[in-house]
LOBAGU-119039 format. One line per field, with one value per residue (C-alpha): x, y, z; residue number from 1; chain. Coordinates in steps of 0.2 Angstrom, whole numbers, plus 5000, padded with zeros to 4 digits. Each point is the difference from the previous one (the first is absolute). Last residue first. Layout:
<nodes>
X	(X,...)
Y	(Y,...)
Z	(Z,...)
nr	(NUM,...)
kette	(A,...)
</nodes>
This chain:
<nodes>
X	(5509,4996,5016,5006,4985,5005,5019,4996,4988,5014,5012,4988,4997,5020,5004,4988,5008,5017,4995,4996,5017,5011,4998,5007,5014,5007,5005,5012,4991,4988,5007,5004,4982,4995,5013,4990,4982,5003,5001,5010,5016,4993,5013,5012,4990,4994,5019,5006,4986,5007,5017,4992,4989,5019,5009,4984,5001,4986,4984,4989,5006,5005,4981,4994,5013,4995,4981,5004,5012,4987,4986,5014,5006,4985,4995,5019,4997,4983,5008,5013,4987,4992,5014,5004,5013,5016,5005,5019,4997,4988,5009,5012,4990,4986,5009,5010,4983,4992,5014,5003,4982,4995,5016,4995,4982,5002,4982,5008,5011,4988,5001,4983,4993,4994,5003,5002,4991,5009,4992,4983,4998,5001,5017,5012,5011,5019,5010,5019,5011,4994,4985,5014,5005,4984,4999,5015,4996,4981,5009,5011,4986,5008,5017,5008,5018,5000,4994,4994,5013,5004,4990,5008,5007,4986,4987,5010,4991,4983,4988,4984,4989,4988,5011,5007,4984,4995,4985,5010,4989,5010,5017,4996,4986,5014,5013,4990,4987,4997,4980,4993,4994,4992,5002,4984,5003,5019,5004,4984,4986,5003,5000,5008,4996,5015,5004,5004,4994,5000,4998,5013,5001,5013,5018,5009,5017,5009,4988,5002,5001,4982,4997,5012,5001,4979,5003,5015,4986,4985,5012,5009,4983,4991,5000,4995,5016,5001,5005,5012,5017,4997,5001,5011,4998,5019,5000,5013,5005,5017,4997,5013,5003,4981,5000,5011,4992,4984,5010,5008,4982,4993,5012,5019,4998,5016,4996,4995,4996,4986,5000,4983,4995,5014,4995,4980,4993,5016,5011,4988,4994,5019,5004,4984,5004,4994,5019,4999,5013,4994,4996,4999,4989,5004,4988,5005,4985,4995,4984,4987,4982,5007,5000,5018,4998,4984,5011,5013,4988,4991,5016,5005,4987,5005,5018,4998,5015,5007,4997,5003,4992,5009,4992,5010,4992,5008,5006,5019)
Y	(6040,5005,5007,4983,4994,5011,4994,4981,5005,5009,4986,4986,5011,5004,4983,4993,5012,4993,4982,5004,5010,4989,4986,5009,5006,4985,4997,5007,5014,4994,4994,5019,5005,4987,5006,5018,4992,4994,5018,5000,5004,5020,5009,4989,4985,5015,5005,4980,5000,5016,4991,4985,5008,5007,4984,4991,5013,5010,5001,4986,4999,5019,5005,4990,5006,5018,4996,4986,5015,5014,4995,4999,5018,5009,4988,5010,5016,4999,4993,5013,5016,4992,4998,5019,5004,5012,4998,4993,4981,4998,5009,4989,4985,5008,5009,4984,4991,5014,5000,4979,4997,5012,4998,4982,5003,5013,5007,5016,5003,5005,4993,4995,5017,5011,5019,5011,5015,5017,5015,4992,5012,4997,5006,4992,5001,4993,5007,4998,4989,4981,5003,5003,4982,4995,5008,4993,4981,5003,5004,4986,4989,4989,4994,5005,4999,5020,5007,5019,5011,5008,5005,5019,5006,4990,5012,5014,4999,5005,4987,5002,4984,4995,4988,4989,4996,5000,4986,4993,4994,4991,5008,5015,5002,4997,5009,5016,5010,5015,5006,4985,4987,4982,4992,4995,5012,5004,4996,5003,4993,4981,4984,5001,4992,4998,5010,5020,5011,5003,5013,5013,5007,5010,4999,5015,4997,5012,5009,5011,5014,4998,5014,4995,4984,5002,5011,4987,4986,5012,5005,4983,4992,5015,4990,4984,4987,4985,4980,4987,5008,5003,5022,5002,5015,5013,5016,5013,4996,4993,4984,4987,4991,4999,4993,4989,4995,4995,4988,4990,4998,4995,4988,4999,4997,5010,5019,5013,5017,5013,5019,5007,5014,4995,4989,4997,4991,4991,4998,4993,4987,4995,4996,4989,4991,4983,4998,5006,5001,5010,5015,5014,5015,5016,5014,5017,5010,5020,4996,4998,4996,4985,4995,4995,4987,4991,5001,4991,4987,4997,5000,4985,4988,4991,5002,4991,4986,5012,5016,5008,5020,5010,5020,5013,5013,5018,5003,5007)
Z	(5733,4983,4997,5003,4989,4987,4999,4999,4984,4992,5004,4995,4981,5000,5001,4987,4989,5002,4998,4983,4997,5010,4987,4985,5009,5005,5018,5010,5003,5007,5017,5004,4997,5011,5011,5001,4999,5018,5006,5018,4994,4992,4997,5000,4990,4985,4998,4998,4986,4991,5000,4995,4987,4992,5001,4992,4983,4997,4990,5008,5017,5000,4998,5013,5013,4998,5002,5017,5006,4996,5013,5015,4992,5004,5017,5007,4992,5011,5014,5001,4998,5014,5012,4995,4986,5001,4981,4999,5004,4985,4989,4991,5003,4991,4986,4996,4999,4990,4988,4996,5001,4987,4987,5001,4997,4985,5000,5011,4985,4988,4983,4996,5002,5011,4999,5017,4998,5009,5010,5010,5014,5018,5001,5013,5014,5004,5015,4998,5011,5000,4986,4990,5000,5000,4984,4994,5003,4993,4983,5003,5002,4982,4995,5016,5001,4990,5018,4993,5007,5015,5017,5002,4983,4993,5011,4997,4981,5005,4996,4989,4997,4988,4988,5014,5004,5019,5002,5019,5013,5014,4998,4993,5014,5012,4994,5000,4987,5009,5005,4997,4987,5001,4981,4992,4983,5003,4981,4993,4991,5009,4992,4983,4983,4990,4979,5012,5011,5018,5013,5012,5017,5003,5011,5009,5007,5011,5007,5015,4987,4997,4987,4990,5001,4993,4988,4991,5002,4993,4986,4993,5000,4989,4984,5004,4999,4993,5003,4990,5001,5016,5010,5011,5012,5007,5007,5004,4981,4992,4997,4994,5014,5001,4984,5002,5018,4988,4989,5013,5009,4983,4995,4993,4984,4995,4996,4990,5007,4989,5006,4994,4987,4992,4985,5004,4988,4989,5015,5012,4988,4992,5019,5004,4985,5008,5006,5017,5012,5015,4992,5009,4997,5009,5000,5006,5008,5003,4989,5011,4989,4994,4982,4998,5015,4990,4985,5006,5007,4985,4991,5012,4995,4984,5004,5015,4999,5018,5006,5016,4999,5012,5001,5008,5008,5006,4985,5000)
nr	(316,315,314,313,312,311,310,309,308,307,306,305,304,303,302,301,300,299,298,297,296,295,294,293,292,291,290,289,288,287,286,285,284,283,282,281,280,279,278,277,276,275,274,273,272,271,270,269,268,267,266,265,264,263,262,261,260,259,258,257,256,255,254,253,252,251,250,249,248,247,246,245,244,243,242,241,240,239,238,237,236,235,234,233,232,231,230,229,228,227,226,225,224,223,222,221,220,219,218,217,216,215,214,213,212,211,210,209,208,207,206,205,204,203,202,201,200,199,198,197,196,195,194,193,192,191,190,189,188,187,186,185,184,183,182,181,180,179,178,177,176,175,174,173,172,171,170,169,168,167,166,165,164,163,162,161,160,159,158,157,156,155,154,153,152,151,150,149,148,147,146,145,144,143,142,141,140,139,138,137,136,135,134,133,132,131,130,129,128,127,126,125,124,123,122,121,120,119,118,117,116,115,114,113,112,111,110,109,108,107,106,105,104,103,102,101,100,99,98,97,96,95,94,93,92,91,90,89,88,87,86,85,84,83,82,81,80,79,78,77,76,75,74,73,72,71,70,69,68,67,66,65,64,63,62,61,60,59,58,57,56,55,54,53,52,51,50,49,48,47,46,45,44,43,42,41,40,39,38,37,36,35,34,33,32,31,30,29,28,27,26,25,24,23,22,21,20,19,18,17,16,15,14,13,12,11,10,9,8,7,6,5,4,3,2,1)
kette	(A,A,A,A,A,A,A,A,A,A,A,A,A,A,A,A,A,A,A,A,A,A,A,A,A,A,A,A,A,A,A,A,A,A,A,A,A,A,A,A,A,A,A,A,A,A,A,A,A,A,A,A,A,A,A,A,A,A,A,A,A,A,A,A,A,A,A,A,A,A,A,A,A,A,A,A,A,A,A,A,A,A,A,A,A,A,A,A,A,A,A,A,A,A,A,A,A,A,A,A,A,A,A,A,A,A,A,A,A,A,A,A,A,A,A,A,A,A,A,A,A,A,A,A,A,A,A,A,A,A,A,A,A,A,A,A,A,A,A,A,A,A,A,A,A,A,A,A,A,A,A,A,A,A,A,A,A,A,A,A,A,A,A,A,A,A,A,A,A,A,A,A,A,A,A,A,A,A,A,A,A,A,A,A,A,A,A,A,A,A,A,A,A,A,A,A,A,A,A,A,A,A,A,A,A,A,A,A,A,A,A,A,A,A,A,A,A,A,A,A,A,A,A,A,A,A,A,A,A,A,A,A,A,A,A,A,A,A,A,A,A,A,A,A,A,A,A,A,A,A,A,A,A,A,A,A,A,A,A,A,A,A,A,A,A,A,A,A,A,A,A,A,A,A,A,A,A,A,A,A,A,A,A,A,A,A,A,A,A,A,A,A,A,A,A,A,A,A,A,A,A,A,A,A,A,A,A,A,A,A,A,A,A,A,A,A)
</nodes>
């Protein structure tokens, strides 16, 4: 039995996902399965894999059924003590799999150990590493999760009891579920970290997180799902409360001009229960029964008198 096995999700990334074969092929630890499942392709990824690596790694077609779906296959299908993902579209360096299987095992209290990482890739980026800027402590808990999350899903090592325990990845959410399950683990197991760069994350123009309706739908469900579960202080509640009172009028903006009016209304109606005394809420509303065309103007003069309205508050 190896005591890790390694989940690489794939899908339409036949143009990256030798790189990230071979990444895992390289590592220094070798006591490893490597699972790749692919979640529908038809960009070849299947003749890909077959020609350049045969059976060095167990290959699983399936359905398009999303990343979540295709992640808790894998982990279905694992057999280690151990369990780290690894993206299509992202690499490992070659002595990740040691220092994080080292580190478990020297710190059985751990359950979940997660690494620093950098960036590479065809976009510009703002930051030189993953967890550069980020306030660490001994432990990574709910709350820091919660409020600051940089964990990739390709730079962390998880013993497996901790599915047996929390469950599977939430396939509902179309993006945040990564951060979902983390918490999730964070609930019952402790969580630390490696303050060593061990993975790069590849940016490109097809990266989920520049999907803005995949974006809004996952971290608002994440945040409503959790924010009544996390023990937070009367501080911790107004800043999570002034966090997403910025994000409505940026959510809202988006689906005036990209989605249907039923949809914004519903976002809309959220936006007047939470927050009934904000005038720019049933404004919001009010637009969106007009045409698109005109809201998007009138839109961005919005936001510029909210955002100045905002600072003077905070001003005062």
């Amino acid at each position: 039995m190896p005591i890790v096995s390694v989940v690489i999700p794939t899908y339409q990334y036949a143009g990256f996902v030798g790189e990230a074969i071979d990444s895992v092929l390289a590592q220094t630890y070798t006591d490893y399965e490597l699972i790749l499942v692919d979640d529908g392709s038809t960009d070849g990824t299947r003749e890909v894999v077959a020609a350049a690596y045969g059976n060095q790694i167990k290959y699983i077609y399936q359905d398009n059924r999303g990343l979540a779906a295709a992640r808790n296959t894998g982990i279905r299908a694992s057999k280690g003590e151990y369990l780290s993902f690894i993206d299509a579209d992202d690499v490992w360096l070659p002595n990740k799999l040691e220092l994080e299987v080292e580190f478990l095992d020297t710190h059985p209290s751990v359950s979940m150990v997660c690494s620093n990482y950098t960036y590479f890739g065809s976009r510009g980026r703002q930051k030189k590493t993953g967890f550069e800027g980020v306030p660490l402590a001994f432990g990574y808990g709910q709350k820091e999760i919660f409020f600051h999350n940089p964990i990739s899903a390709s730079a962390v090592l998880i013993k497996k009891l901790c599915f047996e325990k929390v469950g599977d990845f939430d396939e509902s959410m179309i993006q945040c579920e990564d951060l979902d399950m983390w918490l999730r683990i964070a609930a019952h197991f402790e969580i630390d970290y490696i303050n060593t760069p061990l993975s790069k994350y590849r940016f490109h123009e097809r990266n989920m997180h520049l999907k803005p309706e995949g974006c809004i739908r996952g971290f608002r469900t994440m945040r409503i799902k959790w924010i009544q579960k996390i023990p937070l202080n009367k501080v911790e509640l107004k800043t999570l409360r002034n966090r997403f009172h910025r994000s409505y009028p940026h959510w809202i903006g988006w689906f005036l001009g990209n989605s249907t009016p039923p949809e914004t209304r519903e976002l809309c109606r959220e936006y007047i229960r939470l927050y009934p005394y904000d005038p720019f809420a049933y404004v919001f509303w009010l637009l969106t029964f007009l045409p698109s065309l005109f809201t998007r103007s009138l839109i961005s003069y919005l936001r510029k008198m909210k955002h100045s309205l905002m600072r003077k508050s905070s001003d005062n």
